[in-house]
C-alpha positions as CSV (number, residue, x, y, z in Angstrom):
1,X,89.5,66.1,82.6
2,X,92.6,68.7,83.3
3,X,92.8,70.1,87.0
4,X,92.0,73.6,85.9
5,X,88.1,71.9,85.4
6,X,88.2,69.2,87.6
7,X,89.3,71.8,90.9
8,X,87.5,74.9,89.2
9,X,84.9,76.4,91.3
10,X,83.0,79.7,90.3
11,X,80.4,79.7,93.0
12,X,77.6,78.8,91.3
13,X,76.5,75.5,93.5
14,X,76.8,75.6,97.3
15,X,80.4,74.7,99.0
16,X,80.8,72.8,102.0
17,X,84.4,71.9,102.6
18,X,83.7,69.3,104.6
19,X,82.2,67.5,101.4
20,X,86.0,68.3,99.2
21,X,88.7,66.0,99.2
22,X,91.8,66.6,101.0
23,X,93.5,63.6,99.5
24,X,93.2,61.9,96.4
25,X,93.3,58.2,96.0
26,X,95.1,56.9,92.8
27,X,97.7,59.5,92.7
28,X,100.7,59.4,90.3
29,X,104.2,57.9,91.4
30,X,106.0,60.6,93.2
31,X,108.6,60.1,90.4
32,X,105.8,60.9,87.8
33,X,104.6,63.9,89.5
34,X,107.9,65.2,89.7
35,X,108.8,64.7,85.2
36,X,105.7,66.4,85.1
37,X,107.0,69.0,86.9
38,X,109.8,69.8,84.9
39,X,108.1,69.7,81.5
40,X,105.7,72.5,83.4
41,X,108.4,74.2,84.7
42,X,109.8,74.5,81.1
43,X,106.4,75.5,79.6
44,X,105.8,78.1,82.4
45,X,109.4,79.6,81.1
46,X,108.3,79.9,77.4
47,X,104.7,81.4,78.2
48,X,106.6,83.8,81.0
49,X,108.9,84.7,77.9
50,X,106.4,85.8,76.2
51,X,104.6,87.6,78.9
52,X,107.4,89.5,79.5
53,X,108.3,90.5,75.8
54,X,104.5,91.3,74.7
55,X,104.0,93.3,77.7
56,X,100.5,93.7,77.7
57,X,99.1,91.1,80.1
58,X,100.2,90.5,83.4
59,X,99.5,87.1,85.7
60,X,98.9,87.2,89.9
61,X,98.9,83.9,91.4
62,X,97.1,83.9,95.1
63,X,97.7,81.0,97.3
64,X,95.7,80.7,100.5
65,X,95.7,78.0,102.9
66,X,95.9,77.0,106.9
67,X,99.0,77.0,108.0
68,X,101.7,73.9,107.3
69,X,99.5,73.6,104.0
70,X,102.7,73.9,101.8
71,X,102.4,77.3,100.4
72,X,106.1,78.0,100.7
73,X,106.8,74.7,99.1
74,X,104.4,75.3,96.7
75,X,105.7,78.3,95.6
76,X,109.7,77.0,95.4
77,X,108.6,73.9,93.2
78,X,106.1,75.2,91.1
79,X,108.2,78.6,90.2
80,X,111.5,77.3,89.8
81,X,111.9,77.7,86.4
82,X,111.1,81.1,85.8
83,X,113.1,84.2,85.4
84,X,113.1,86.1,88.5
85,X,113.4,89.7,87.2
86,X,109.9,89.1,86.1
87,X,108.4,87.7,88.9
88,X,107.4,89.0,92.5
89,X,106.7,87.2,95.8
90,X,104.5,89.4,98.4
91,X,104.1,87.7,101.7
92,X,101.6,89.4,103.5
93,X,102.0,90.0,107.2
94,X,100.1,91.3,110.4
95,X,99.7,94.8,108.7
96,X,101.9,97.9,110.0
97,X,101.0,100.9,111.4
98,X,101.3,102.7,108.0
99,X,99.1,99.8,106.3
100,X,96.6,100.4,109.1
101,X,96.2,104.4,108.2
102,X,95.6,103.2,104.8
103,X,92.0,101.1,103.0
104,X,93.1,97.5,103.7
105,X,93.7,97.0,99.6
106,X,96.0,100.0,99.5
107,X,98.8,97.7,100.5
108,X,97.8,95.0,98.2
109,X,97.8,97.1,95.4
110,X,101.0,98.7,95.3
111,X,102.2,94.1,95.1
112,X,100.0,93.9,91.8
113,X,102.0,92.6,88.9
114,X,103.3,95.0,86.4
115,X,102.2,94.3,82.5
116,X,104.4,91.6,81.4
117,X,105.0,90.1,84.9
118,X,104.3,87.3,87.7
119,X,102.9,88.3,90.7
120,X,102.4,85.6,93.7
121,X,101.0,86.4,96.8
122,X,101.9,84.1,99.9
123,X,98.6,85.2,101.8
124,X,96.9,87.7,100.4
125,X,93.9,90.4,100.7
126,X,91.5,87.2,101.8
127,X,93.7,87.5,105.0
128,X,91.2,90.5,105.8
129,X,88.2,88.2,105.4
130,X,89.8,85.4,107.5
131,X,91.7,85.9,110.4
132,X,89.9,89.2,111.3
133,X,86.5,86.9,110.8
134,X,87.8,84.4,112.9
135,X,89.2,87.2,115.3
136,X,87.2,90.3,115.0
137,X,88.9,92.3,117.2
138,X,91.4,93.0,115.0
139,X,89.5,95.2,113.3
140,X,89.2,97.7,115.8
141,X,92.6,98.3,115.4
142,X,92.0,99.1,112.2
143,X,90.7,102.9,112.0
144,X,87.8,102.3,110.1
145,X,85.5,105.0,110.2
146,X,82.0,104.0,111.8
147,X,83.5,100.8,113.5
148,X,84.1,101.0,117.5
149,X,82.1,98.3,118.9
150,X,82.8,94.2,118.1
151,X,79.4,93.8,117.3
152,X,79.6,95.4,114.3
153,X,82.2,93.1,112.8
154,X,79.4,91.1,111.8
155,X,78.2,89.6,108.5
156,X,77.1,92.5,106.8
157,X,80.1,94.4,107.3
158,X,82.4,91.0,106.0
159,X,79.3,90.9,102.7
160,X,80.8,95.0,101.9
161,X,84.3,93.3,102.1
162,X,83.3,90.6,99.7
163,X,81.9,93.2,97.7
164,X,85.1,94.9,97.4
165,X,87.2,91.7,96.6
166,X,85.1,91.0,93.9
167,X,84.9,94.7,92.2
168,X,89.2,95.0,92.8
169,X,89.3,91.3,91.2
170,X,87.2,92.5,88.2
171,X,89.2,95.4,87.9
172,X,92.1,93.9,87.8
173,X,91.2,91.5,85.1
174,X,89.7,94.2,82.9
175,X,92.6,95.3,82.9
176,X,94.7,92.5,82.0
177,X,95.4,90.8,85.0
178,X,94.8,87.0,85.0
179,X,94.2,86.1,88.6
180,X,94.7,82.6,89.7
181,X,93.2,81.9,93.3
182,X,94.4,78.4,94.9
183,X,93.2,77.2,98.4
184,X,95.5,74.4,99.7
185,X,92.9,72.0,101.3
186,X,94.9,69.9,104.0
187,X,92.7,68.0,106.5
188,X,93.1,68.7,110.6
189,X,95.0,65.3,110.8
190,X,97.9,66.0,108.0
191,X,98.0,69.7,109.9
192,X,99.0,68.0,113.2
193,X,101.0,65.5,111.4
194,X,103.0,68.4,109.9
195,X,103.4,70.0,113.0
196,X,104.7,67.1,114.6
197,X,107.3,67.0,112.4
198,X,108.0,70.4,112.6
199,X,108.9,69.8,116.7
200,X,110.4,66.1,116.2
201,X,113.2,67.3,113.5
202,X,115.5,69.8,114.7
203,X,116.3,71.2,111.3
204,X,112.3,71.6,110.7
205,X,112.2,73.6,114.6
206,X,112.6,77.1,113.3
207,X,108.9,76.5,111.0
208,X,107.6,76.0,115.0
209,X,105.6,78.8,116.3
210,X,103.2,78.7,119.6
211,X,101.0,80.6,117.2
212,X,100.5,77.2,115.0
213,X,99.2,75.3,118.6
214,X,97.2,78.4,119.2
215,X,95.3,78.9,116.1
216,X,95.1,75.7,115.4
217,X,92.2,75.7,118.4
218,X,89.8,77.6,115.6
219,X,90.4,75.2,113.1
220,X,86.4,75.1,112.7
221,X,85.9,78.6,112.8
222,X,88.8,79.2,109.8
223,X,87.1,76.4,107.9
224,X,83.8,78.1,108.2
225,X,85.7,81.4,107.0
226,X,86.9,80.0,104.2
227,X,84.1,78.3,102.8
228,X,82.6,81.6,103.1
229,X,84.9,83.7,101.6
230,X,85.4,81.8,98.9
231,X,81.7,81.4,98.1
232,X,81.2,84.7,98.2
233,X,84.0,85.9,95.8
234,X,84.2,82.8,93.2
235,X,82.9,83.7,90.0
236,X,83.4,82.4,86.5
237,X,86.3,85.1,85.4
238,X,87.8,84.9,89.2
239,X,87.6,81.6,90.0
240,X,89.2,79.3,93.0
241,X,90.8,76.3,92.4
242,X,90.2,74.0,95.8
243,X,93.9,71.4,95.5
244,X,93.5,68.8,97.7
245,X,96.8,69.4,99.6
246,X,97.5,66.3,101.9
247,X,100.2,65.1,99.5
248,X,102.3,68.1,98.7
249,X,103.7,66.5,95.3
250,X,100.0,65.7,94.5
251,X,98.9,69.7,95.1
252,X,102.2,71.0,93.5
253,X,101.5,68.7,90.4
254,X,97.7,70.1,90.0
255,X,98.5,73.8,91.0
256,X,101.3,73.5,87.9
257,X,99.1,72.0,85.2
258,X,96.6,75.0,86.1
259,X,99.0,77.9,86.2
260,X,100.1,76.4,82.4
261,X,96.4,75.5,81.0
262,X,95.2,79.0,82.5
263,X,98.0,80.9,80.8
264,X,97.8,79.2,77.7
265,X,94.7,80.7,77.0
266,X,96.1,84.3,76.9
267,X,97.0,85.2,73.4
268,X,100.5,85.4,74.1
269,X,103.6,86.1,71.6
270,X,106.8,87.3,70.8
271,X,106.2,91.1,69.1
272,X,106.5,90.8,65.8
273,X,109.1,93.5,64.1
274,X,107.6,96.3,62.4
275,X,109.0,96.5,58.4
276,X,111.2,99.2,59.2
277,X,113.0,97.6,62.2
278,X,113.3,94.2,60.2
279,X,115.5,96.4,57.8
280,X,117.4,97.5,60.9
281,X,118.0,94.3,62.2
282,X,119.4,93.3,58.0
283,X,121.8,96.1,58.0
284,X,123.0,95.4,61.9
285,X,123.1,91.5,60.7
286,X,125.4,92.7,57.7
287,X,127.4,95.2,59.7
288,X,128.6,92.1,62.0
289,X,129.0,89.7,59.6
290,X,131.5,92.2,58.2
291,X,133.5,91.9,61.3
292,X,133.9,88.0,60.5
């Protein structure tokens, strides 16, 4: 079974995170994971190649996670390989005053990949069904017309946000966009190990912030959110892929082999010439041989 099926979830049976590995026993040699690696890496090149040069489809990668779940990581290891001029990384932050004046997908949308490009998001629009479920007050910063009182951050205003995820999602794919949506699972333990190591090792001290310790606290309530959120927008064109993330080469091997299966099944190629340029390309080939 390849990890695009075996982490595949399209919502169709209930999900209770508590019930999905973090870790997987029986893993590869680290050594392992990382040849497989490469050979991705150099198969991600071709089919980017190809992206690029047909310029018809375009591929958005969206990783989600607790924090010290590896996305940064993730992101340098799995991507290594690929051209940058056709690749973008969005990290999406506590959203500015401008953001704020705007629908919360206006942001997200001007980040969408281009035809023929990679677009990765380090956090993405989910963050507006996450942290501002988990802290509802932050949406009455947000303008939004109707909403002035906490209590109506409730569940039916999160269900219209699901809603929208899944109709931008759609969209997006109708339109040629394959979207690839990974949630690093990492159990509480492996978090506090991480952060340990984060305060122990001076050159790991500036990944520190008070805001880890702090959110940390709702670890139940963001696991709740997530199960949520991604129950609600998981579908079989949209789906998530849940990577056990307690071994970071483990999740980087298995986030890899999906981003190549998943891509392999656009029909991607090199444009083929058109007659008249193929008699172009003779006379050019003759012109420079001349020069011999």
């Amino acid at each position: 079974m390849t990890f695009a099926k075996k982490f595949f979830y399209d919502g169709k049976k209930a999900l209770d995170l508590n019930q999905n590995l973090t870790a997987v026993e029986d893993t590869p040699a680290k050594e392992v994971i990382k040849q497989q690696l490469v050979e991705n890496i150099k198969k991600l090149a071709e089919l980017q190649g190809k992206l690029y040069a047909q310029n018809r489809y375009g591929v958005l990668l969206v990783f989600q996670a607790l924090d010290a779940a590896g996305k940064d990581s993730m992101i340098r290891h799995v991507m290594s390989g690929i051209n940058p001029q056709g690749c973008e990384v969005t990290s999406f932050k506590q959203p500015s005053s401008l953001e704020l004046d705007h629908d919360y997908l206006w942001r997200i949308h001007q980040h969408v990949p281009a035809k023929g490009n990679i677009g990765i998001f380090n956090r993405s629009y989910y963050e507006d069904v996450l942290v501002s479920r988990v802290h509802p007050e932050l949406i009455l910063n947000s303008h939004l017309a109707g909403i002035t009182q906490l209590d109506q951050v409730d569940g039916q205003f999160f269900d219209k946000r699901f809603e929208d995820i899944t109709y931008f999602e759609n969209y997006l794919a109708r339109n040629g966009i394959l979207i690839l949506k990974f949630f690093l699972h990492m159990s509480k333990e492996e978090q506090r190990l991480r952060f340990l190591r984060r305060i122990e090792l001076p050159s790991h001290n500036w990944k520190f912030s008070e805001a880890d310790i702090k959110e940390r606290q709702y670890w139940d309530d963001y696991q709740q959110a997530y199960q949520i959120a991604i129950s609600k927008t998981a579908t079989k064109k949209n789906p998530w892929y849940l990577i056990p993330s307690d071994d970071k080469w483990y999740s980087r091997m298995c986030v890899s082999d999906i981003i190549v299966d998943r891509m392999k099944e656009l029909p991607l190629h090199y444009p083929a010439m058109p007659e008249g340029k193929q008699a172009e390309l003779k006379q050019a080939l003759n012109f420079l041989k001349k020069e011999e």
